[in-house]
MARMAR-123185 format. One record per atom (N, C-alpha, C, CB): residue number from 1; residue in one letter; atom name; x, y, z. Coordinates in Angstrom, 3 decimals, decimal comma. Glycine has a CB too. Example, Ala and Ser with C-alpha at 12.3 -4.5 7.8 and 13.67 -1.06 7.14 Angstrom:
residues 2
kegu=1&kero=A&fifi=N&east=13,190&north=-5,690&up=7,800
kegu=1&kero=A&fifi=CA&east=12,300&north=-4,500&up=7,800
kegu=1&kero=A&fifi=C&east=13,200&north=-3,300&up=7,800
kegu=1&kero=A&fifi=CB&east=11,308&north=-4,473&up=9,046
kegu=2&kero=S&fifi=N&east=12,850&north=-2,250&up=7,080
kegu=2&kero=S&fifi=CA&east=13,670&north=-1,060&up=7,140
kegu=2&kero=S&fifi=C&east=12,900&north=0,030&up=7,870
kegu=2&kero=S&fifi=CB&east=14,084&north=-0,598&up=5,725
end
This chain:
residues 88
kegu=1&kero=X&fifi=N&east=-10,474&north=-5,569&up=-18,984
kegu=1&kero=X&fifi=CA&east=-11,411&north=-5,939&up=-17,932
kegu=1&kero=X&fifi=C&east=-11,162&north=-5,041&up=-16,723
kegu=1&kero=X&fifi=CB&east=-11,267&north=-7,447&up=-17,552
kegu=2&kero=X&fifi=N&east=-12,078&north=-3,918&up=-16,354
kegu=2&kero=X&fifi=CA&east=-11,668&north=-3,548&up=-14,743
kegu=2&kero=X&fifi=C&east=-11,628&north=-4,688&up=-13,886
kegu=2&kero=X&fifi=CB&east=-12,711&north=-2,553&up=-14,010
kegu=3&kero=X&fifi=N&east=-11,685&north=-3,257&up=-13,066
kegu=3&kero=X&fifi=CA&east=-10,893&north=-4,040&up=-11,845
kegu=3&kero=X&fifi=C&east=-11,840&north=-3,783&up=-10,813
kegu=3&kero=X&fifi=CB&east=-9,277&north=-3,473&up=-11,395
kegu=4&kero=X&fifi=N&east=-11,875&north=-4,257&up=-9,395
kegu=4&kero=X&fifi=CA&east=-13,578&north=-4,337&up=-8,702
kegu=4&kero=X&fifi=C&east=-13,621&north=-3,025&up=-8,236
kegu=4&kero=X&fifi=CB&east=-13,971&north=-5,537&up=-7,257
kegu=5&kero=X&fifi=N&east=-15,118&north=-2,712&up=-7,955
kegu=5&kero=X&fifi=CA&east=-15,919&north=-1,529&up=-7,954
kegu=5&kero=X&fifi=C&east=-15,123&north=-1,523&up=-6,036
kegu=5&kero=X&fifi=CB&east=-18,126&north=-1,756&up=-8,438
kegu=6&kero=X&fifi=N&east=-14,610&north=-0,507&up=-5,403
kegu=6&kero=X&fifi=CA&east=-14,158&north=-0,503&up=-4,203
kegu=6&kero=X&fifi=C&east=-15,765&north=0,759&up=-3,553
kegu=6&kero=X&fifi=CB&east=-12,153&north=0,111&up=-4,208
kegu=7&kero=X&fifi=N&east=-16,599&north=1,110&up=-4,371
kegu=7&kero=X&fifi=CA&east=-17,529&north=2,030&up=-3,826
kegu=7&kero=X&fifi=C&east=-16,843&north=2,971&up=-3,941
kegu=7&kero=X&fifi=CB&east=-18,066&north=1,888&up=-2,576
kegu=8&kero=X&fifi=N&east=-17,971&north=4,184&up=-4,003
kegu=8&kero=X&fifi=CA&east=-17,999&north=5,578&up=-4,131
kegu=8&kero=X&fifi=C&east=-16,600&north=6,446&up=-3,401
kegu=8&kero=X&fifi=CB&east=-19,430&north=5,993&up=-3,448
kegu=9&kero=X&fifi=N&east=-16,162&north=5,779&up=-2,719
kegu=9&kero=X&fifi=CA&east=-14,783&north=6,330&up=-1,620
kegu=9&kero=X&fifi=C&east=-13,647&north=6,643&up=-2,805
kegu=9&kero=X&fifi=CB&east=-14,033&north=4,794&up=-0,242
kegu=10&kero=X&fifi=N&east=-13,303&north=5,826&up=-3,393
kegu=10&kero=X&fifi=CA&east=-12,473&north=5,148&up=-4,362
kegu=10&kero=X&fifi=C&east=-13,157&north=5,902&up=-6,067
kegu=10&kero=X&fifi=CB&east=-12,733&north=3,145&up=-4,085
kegu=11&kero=X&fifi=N&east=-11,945&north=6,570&up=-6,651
kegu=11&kero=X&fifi=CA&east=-12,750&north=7,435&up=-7,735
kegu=11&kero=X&fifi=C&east=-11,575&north=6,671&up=-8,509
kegu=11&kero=X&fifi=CB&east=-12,972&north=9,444&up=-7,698
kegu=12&kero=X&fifi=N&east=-10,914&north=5,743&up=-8,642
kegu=12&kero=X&fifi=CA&east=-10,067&north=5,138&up=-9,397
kegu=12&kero=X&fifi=C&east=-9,427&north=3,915&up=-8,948
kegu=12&kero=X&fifi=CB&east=-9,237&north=5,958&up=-9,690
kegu=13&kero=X&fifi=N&east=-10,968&north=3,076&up=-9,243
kegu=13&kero=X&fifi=CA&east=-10,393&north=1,544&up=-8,757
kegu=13&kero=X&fifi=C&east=-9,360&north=1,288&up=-9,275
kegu=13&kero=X&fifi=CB&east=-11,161&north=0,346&up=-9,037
kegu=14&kero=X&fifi=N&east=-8,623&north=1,209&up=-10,503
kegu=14&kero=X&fifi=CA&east=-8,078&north=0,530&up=-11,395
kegu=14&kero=X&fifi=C&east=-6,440&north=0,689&up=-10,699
kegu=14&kero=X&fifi=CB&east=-8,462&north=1,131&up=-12,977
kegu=15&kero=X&fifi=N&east=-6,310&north=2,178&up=-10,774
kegu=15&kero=X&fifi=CA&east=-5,234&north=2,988&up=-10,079
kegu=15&kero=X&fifi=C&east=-4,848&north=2,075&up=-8,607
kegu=15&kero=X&fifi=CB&east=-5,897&north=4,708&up=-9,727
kegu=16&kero=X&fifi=N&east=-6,089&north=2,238&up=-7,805
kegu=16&kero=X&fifi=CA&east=-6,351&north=1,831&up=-6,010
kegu=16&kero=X&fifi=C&east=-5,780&north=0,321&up=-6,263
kegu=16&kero=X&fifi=CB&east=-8,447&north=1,857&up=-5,219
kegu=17&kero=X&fifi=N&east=-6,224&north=-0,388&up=-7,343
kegu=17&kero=X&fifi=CA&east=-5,613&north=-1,803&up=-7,200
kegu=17&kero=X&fifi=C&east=-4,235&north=-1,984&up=-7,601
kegu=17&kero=X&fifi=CB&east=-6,356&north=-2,766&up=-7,973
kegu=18&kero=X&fifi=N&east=-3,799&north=-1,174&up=-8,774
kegu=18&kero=X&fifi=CA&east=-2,138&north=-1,068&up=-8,578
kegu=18&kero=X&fifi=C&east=-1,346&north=-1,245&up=-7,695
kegu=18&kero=X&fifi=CB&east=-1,697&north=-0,148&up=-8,723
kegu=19&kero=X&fifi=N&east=-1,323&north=0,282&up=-6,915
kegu=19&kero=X&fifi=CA&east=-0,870&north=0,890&up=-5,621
kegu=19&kero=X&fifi=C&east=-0,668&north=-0,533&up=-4,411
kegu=19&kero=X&fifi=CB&east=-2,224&north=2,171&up=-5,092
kegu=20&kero=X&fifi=N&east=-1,999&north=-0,966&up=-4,307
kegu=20&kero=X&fifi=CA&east=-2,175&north=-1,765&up=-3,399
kegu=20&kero=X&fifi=C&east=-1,342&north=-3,004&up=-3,456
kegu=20&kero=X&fifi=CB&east=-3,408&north=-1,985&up=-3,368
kegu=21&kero=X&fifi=N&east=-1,612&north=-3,366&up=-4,901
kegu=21&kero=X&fifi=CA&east=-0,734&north=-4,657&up=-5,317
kegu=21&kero=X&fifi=C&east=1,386&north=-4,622&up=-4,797
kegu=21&kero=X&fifi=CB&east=-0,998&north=-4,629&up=-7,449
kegu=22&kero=X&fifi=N&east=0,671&north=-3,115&up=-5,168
kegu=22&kero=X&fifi=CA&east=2,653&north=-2,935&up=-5,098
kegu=22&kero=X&fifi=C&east=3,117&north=-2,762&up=-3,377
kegu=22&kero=X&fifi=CB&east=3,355&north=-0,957&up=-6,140
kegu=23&kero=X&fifi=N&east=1,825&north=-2,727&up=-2,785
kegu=23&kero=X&fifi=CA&east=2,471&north=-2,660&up=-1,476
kegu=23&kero=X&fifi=C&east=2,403&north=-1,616&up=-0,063
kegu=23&kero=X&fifi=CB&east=3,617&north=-2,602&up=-1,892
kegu=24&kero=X&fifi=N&east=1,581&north=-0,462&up=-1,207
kegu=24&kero=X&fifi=CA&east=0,650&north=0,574&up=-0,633
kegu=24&kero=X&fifi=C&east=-0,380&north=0,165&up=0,337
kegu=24&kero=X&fifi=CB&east=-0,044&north=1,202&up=-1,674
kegu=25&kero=X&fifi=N&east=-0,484&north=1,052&up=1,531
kegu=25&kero=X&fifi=CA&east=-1,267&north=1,032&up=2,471
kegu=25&kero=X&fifi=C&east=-2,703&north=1,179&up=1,870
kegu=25&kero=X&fifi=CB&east=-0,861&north=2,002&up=3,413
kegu=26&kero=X&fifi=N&east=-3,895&north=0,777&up=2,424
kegu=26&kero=X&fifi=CA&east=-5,418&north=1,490&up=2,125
kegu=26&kero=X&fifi=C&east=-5,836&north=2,518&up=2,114
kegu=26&kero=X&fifi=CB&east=-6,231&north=1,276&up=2,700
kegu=27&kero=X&fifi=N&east=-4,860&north=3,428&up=3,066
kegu=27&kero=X&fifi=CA&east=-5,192&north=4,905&up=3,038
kegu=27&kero=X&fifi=C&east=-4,652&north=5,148&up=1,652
kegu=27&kero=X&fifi=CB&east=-4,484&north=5,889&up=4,282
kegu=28&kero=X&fifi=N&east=-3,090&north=5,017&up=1,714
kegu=28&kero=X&fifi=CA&east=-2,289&north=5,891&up=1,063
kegu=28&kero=X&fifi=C&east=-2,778&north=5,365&up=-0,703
kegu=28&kero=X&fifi=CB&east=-0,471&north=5,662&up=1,646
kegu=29&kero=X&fifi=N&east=-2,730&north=4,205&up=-0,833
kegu=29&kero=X&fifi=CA&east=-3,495&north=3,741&up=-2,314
kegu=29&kero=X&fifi=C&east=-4,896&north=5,160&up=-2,670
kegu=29&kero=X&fifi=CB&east=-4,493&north=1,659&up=-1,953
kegu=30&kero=X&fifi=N&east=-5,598&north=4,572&up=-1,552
kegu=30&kero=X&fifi=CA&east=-6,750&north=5,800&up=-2,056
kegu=30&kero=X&fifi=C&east=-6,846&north=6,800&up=-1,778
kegu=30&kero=X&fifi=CB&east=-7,847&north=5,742&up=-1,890
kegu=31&kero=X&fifi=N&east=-5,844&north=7,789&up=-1,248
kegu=31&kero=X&fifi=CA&east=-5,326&north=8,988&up=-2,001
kegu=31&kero=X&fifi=C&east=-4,788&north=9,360&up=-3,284
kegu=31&kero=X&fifi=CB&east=-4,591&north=9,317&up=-1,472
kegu=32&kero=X&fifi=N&east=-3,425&north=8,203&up=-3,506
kegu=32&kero=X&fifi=CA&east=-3,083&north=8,751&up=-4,579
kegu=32&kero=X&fifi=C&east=-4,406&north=8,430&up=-5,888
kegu=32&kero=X&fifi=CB&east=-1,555&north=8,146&up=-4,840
kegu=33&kero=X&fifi=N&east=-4,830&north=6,990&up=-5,467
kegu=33&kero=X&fifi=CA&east=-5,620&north=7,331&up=-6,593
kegu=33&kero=X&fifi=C&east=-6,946&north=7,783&up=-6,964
kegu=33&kero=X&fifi=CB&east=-5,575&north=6,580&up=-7,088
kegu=34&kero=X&fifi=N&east=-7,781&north=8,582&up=-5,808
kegu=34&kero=X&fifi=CA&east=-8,396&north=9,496&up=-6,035
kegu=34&kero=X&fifi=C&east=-7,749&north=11,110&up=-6,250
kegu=34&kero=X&fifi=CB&east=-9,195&north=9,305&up=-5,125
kegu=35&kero=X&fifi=N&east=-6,819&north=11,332&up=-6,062
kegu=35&kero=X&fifi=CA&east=-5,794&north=12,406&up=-6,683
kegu=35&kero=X&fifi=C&east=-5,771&north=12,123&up=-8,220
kegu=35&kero=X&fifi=CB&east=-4,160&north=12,258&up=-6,021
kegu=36&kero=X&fifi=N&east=-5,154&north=10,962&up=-8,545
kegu=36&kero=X&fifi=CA&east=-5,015&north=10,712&up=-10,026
kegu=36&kero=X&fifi=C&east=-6,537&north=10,945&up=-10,756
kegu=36&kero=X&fifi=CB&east=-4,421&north=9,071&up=-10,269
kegu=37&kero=X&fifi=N&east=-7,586&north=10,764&up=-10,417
kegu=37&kero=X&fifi=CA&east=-8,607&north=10,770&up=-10,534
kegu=37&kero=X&fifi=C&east=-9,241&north=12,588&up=-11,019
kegu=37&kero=X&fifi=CB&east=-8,967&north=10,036&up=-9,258
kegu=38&kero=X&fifi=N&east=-8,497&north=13,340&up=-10,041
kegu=38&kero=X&fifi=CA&east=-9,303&north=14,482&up=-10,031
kegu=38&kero=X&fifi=C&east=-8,181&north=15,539&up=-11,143
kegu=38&kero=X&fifi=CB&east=-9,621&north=15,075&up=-8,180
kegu=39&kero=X&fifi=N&east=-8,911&north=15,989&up=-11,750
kegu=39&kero=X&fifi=CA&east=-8,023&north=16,675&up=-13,121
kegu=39&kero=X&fifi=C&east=-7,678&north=17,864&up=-12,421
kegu=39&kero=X&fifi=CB&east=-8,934&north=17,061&up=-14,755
kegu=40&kero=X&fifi=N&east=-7,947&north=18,410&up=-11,330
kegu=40&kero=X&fifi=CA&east=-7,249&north=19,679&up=-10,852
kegu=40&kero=X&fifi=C&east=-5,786&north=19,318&up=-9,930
kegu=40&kero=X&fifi=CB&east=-8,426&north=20,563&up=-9,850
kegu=41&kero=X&fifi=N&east=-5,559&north=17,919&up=-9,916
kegu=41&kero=X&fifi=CA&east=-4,845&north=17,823&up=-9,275
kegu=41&kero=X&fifi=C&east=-3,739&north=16,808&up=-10,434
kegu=41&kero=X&fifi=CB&east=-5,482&north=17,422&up=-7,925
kegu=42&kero=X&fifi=N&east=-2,225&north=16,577&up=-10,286
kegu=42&kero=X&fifi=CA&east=-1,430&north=16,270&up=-11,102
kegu=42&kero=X&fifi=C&east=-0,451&north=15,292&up=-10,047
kegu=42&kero=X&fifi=CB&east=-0,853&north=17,580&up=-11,858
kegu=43&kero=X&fifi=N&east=-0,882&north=14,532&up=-9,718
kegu=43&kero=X&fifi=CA&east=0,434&north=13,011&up=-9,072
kegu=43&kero=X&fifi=C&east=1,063&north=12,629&up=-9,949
kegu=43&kero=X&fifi=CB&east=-0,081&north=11,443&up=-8,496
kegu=44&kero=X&fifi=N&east=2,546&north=12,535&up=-8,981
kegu=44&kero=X&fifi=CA&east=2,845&north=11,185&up=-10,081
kegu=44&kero=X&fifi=C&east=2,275&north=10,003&up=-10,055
kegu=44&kero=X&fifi=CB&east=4,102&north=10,696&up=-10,065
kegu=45&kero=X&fifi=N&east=2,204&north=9,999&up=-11,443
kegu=45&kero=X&fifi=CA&east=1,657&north=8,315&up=-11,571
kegu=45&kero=X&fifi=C&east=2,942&north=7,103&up=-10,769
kegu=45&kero=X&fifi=CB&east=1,528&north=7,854&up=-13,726
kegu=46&kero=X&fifi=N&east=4,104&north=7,505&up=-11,051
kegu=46&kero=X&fifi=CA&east=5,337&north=6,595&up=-10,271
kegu=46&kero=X&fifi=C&east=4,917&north=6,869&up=-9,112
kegu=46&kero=X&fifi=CB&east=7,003&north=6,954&up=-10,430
kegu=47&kero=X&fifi=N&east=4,340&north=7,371&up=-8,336
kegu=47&kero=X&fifi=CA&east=4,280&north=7,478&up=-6,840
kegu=47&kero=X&fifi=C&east=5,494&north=7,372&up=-5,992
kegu=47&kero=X&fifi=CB&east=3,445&north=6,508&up=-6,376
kegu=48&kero=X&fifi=N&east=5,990&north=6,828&up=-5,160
kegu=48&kero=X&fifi=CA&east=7,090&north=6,765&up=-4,090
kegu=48&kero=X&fifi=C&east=7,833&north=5,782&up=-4,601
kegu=48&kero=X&fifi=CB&east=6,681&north=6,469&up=-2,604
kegu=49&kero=X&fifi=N&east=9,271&north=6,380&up=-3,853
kegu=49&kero=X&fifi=CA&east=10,384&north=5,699&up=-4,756
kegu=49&kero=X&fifi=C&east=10,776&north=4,192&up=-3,777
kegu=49&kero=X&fifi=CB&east=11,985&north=6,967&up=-4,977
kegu=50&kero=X&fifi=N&east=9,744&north=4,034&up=-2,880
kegu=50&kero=X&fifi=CA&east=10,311&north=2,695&up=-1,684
kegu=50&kero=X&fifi=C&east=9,916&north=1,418&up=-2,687
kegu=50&kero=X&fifi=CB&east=9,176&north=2,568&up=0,268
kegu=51&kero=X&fifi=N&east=10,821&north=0,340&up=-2,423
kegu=51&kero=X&fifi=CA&east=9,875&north=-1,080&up=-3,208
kegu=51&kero=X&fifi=C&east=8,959&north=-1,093&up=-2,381
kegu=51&kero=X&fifi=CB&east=10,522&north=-2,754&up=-3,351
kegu=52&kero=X&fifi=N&east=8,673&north=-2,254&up=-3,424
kegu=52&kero=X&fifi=CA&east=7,238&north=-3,545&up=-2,818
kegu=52&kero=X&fifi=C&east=7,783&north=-4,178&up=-1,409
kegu=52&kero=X&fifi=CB&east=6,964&north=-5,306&up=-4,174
kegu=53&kero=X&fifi=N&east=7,389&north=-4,088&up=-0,395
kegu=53&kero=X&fifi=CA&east=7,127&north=-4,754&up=0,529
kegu=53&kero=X&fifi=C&east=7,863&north=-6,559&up=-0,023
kegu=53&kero=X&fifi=CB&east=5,394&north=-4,469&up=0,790
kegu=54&kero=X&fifi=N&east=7,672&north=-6,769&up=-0,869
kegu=54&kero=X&fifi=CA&east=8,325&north=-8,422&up=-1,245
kegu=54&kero=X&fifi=C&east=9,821&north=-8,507&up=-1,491
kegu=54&kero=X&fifi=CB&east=7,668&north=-9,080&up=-2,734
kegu=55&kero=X&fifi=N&east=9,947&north=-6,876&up=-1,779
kegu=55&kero=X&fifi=CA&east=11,530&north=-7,263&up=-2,004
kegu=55&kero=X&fifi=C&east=12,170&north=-6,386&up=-0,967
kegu=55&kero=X&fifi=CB&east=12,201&north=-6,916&up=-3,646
kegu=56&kero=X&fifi=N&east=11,351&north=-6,144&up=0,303
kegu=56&kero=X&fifi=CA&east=12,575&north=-5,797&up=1,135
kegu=56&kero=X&fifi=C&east=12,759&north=-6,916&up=2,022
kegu=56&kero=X&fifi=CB&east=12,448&north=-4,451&up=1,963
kegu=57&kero=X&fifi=N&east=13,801&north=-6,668&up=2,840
kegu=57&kero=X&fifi=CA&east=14,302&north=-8,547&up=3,859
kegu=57&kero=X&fifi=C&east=13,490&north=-8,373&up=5,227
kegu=57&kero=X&fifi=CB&east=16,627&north=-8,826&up=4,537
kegu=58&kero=X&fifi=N&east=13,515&north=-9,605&up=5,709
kegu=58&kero=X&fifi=CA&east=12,890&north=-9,633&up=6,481
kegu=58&kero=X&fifi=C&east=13,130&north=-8,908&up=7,491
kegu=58&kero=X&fifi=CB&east=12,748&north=-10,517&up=6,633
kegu=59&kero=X&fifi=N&east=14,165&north=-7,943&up=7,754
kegu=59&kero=X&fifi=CA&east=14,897&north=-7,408&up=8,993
kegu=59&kero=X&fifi=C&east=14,305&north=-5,815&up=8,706
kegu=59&kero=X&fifi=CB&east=16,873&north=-7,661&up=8,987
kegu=60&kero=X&fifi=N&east=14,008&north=-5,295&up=8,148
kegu=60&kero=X&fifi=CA&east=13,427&north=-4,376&up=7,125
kegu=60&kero=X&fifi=C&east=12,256&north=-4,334&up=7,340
kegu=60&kero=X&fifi=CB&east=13,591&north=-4,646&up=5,814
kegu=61&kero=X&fifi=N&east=11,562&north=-4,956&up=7,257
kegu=61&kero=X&fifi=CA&east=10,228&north=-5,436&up=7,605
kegu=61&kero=X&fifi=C&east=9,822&north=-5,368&up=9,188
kegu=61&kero=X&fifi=CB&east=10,147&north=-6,894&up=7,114
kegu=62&kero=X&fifi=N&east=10,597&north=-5,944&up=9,685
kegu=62&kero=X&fifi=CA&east=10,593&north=-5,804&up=11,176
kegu=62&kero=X&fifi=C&east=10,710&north=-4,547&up=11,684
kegu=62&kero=X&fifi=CB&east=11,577&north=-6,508&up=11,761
kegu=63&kero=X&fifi=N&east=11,543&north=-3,539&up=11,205
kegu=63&kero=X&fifi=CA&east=12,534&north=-2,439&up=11,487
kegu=63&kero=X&fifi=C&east=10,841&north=-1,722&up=11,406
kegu=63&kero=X&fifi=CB&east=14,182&north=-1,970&up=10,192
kegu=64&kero=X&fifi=N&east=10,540&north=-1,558&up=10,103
kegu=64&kero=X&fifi=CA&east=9,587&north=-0,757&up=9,832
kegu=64&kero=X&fifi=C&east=7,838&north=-1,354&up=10,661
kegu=64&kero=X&fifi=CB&east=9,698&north=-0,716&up=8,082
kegu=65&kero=X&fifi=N&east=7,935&north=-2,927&up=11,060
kegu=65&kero=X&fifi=CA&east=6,529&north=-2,882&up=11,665
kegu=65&kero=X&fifi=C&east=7,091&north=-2,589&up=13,620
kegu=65&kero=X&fifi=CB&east=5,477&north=-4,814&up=11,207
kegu=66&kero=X&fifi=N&east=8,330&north=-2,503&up=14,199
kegu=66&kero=X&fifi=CA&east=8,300&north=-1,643&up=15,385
kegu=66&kero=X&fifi=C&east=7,808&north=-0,570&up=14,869
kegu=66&kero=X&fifi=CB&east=9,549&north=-1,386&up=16,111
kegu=67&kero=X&fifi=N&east=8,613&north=0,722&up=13,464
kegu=67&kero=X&fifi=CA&east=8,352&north=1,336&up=14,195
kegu=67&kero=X&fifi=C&east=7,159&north=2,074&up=14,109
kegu=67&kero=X&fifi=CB&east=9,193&north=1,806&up=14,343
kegu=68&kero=X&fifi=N&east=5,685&north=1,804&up=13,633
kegu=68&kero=X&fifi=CA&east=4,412&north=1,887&up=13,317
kegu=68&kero=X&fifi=C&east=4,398&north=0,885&up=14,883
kegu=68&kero=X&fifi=CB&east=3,806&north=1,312&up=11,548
kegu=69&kero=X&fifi=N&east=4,628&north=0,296&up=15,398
kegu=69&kero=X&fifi=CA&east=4,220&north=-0,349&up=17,034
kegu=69&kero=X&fifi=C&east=3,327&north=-1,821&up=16,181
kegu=69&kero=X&fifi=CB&east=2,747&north=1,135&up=18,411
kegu=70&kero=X&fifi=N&east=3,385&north=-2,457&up=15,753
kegu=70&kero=X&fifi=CA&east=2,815&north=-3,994&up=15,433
kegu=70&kero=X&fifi=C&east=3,044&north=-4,874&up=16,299
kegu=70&kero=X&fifi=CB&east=3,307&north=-4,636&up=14,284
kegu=71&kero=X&fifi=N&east=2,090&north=-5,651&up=16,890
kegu=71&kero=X&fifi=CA&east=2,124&north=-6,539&up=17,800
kegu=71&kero=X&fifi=C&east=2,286&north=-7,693&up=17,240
kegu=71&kero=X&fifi=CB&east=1,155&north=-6,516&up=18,560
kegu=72&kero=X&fifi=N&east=3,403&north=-8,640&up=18,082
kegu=72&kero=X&fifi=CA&east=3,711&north=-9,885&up=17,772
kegu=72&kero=X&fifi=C&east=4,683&north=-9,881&up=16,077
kegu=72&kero=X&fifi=CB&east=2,129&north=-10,724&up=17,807
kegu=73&kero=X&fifi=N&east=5,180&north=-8,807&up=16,331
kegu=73&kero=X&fifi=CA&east=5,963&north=-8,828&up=14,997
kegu=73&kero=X&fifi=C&east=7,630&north=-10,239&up=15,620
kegu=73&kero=X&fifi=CB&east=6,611&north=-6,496&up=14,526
kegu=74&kero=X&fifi=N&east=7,267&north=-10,058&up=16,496
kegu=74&kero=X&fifi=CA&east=8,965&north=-10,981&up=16,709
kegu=74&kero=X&fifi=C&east=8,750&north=-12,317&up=16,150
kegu=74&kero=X&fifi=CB&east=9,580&north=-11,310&up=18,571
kegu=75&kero=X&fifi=N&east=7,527&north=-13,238&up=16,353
kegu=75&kero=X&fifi=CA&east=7,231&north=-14,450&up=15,831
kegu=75&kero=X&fifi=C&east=6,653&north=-14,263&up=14,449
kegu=75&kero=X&fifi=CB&east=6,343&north=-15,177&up=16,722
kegu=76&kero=X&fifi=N&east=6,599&north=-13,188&up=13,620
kegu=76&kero=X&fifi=CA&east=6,429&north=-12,961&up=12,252
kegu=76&kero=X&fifi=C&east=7,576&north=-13,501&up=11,421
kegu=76&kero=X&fifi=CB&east=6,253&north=-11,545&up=12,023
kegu=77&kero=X&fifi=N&east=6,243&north=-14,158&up=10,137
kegu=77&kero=X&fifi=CA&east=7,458&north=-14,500&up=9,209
kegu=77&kero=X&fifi=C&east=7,240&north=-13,645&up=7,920
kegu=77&kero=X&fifi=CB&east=7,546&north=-16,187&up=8,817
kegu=78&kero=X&fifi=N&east=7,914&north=-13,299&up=6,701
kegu=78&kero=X&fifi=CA&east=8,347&north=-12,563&up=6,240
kegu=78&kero=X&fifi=C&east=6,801&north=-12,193&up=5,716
kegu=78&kero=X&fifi=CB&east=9,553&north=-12,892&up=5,506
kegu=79&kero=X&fifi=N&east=5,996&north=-13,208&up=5,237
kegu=79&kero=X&fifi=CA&east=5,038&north=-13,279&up=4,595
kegu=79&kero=X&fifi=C&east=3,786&north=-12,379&up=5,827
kegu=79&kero=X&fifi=CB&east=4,885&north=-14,963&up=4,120
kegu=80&kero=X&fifi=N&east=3,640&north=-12,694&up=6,957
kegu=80&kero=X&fifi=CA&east=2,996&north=-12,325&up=8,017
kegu=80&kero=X&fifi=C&east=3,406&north=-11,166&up=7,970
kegu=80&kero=X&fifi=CB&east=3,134&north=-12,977&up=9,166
kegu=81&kero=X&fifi=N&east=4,804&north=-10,406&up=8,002
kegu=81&kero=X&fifi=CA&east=4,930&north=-8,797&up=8,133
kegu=81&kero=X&fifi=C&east=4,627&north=-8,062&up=7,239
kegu=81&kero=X&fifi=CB&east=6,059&north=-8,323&up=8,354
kegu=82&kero=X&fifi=N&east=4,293&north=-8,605&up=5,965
kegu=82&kero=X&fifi=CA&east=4,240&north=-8,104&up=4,889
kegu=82&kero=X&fifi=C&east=2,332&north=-7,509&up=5,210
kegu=82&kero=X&fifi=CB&east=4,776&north=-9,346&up=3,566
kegu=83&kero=X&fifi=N&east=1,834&north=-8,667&up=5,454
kegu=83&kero=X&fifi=CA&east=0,222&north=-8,673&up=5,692
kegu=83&kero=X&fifi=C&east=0,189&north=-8,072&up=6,818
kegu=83&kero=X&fifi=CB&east=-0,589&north=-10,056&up=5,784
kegu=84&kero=X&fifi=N&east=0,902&north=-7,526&up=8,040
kegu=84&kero=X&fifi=CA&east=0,236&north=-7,070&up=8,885
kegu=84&kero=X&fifi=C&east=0,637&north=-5,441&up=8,549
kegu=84&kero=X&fifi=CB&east=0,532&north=-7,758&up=10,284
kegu=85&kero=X&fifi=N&east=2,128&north=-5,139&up=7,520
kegu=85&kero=X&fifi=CA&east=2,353&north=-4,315&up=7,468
kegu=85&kero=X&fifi=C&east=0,934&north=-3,074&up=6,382
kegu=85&kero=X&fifi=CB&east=3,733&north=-4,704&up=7,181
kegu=86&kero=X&fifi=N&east=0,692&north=-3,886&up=5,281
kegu=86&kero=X&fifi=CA&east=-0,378&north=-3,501&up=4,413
kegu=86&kero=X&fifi=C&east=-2,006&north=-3,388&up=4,825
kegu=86&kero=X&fifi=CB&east=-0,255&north=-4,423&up=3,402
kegu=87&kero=X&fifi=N&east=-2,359&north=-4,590&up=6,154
kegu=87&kero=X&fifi=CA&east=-3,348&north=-4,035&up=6,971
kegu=87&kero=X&fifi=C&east=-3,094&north=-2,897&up=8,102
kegu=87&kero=X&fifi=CB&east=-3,870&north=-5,108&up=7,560
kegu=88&kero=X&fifi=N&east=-2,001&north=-2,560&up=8,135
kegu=88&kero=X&fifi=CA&east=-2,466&north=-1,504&up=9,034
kegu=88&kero=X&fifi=C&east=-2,747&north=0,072&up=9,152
kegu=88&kero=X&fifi=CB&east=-1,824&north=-1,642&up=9,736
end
């Protein structure tokens, strides 16, 4: 069963929903997987060696939404940094 149509931007939904799942930004998902997409070009399919966003700690999380500048990260809970970290 695919996976949803993200529009013409997106040349490899299937890929874009991986990425994303694992923790990838919106940009960076649909690069790599319009890269994976285009046969002149060769990604790794493993992409970057950082985890998922779920398995780093919450202090980690914090560390990394200063230093991108996220507002109201101090009253964030692990689940909230995770979501503000992947929307931004």
């Amino acid at each position: 069963m695919p996976g949803k149509d993200h529009g013409p931007q997106i040349k490899n939904d299937d890929a874009y929903d991986e990425l994303r799942d694992k923790g990838m930004s919106k940009e960076k998902a649909a690069r790599i997987a319009n890269a994976q997409a285009n046969q002149s070009q060769n990604p790794s399919k493993k992409g970057g060696k950082a985890d998922a966003y779920e398995e780093w700690t919450r202090d980690e999380l914090y560390e990394r939404a200063q230093e991108i500048g996220i507002e109201g990260r101090s009253d964030m809970s692990k689940d909230d940094l995770i979501t503000a970290l992947r929307n931004h």
